[in-house]
C-alpha positions in Angstrom: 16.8 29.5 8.9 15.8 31.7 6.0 13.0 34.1 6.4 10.6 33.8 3.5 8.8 36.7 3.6 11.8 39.3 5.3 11.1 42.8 3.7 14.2 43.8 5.3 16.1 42.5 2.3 14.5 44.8 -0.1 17.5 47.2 -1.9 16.5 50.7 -1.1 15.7 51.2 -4.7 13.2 48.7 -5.0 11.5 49.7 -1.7 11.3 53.3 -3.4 9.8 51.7 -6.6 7.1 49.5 -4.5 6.1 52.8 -2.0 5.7 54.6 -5.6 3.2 52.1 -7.1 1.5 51.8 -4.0 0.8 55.5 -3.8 -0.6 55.3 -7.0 -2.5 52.7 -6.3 -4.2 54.7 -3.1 -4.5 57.9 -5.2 -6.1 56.3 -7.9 -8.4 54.2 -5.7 -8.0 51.6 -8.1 -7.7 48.9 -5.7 -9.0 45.8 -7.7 -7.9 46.3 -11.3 -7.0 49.3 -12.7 -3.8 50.3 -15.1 -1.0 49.0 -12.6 -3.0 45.0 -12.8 -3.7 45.7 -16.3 0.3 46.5 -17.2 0.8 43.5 -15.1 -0.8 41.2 -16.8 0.8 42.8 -20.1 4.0 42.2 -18.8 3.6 38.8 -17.9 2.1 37.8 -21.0 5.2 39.2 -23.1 7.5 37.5 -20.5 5.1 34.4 -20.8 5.5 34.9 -24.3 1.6 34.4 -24.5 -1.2 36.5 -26.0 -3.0 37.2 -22.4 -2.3 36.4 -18.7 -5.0 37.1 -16.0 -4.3 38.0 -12.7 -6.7 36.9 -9.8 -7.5 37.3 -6.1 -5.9 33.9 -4.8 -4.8 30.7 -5.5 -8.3 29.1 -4.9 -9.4 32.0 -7.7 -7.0 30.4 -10.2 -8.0 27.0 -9.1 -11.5 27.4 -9.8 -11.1 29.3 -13.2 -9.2 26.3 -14.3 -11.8 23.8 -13.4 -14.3 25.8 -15.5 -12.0 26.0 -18.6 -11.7 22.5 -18.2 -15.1 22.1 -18.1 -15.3 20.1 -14.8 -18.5 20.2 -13.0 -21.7 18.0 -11.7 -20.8 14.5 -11.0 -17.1 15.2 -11.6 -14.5 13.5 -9.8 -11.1 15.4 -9.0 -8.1 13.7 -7.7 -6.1 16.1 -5.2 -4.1 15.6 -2.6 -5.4 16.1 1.1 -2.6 18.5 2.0 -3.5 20.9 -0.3 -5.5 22.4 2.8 -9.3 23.7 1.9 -8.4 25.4 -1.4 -8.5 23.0 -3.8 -11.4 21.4 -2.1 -13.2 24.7 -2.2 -12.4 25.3 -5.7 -13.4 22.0 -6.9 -16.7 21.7 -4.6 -17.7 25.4 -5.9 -18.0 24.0 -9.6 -20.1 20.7 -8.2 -17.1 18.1 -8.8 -16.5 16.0 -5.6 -13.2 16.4 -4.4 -11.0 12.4 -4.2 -7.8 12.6 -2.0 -4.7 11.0 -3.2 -2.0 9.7 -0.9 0.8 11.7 -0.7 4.3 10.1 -1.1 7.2 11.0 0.9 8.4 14.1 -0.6 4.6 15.8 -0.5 3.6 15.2 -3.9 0.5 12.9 -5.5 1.1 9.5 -6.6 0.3 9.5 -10.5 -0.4 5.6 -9.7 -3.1 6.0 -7.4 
């Protein structure tokens, strides 16, 4: 088995580089925002090779800024797939659109059919 999230694998160098930030980060008390999200997001525009990139809170955050730029909202149906969990529902339900659950096929994904 691999272990997704083993911080044990972290090279000594990069463990000094993440205690670093995160001192700043506590120091600063900066801990929504600040100049460590906002040269994040600068970064991964360039690498994007975008003009801007956002960063959010969660998944369900992303989800639900998406919706709105898409303008879906009362009386909106969105297709999702029920094992997505509550997040997509959430998302979709907090803009008014009612939520539709697709099937999944075998290998976990929506069927672009149904």
């Amino acid at each position: 088995m691999i272990p997704i999230n083993d911080l044990t694998r972290i090279s000594s160098s990069e463990s000094t580089a993440i205690s670093r930030i995160l001192h700043e980060v506590v120091v600063s008390g900066n801990y929504i925002l600040g100049p460590n999200v906002e040269k994040f997001e600068n970064n991964l525009a360039r690498f994007l090779g975008v003009e801007n990139a956002i960063a959010v809170a969660s998944g369900t955050d992303a989800l639900l800024i998406a919706l709105r730029t898409l303008g879906i909202g009362h009386g909106d149906l969105v297709a999702t797939v029920p094992n997505a969990g509550g997040y997509a529902t959430t998302a979709i339900r907090q803009v008014g659109a009612s939520p539709v659950f697709i099937d999944c096929m075998p290998n976990g994904q929506m069927s672009a059919n149904d």
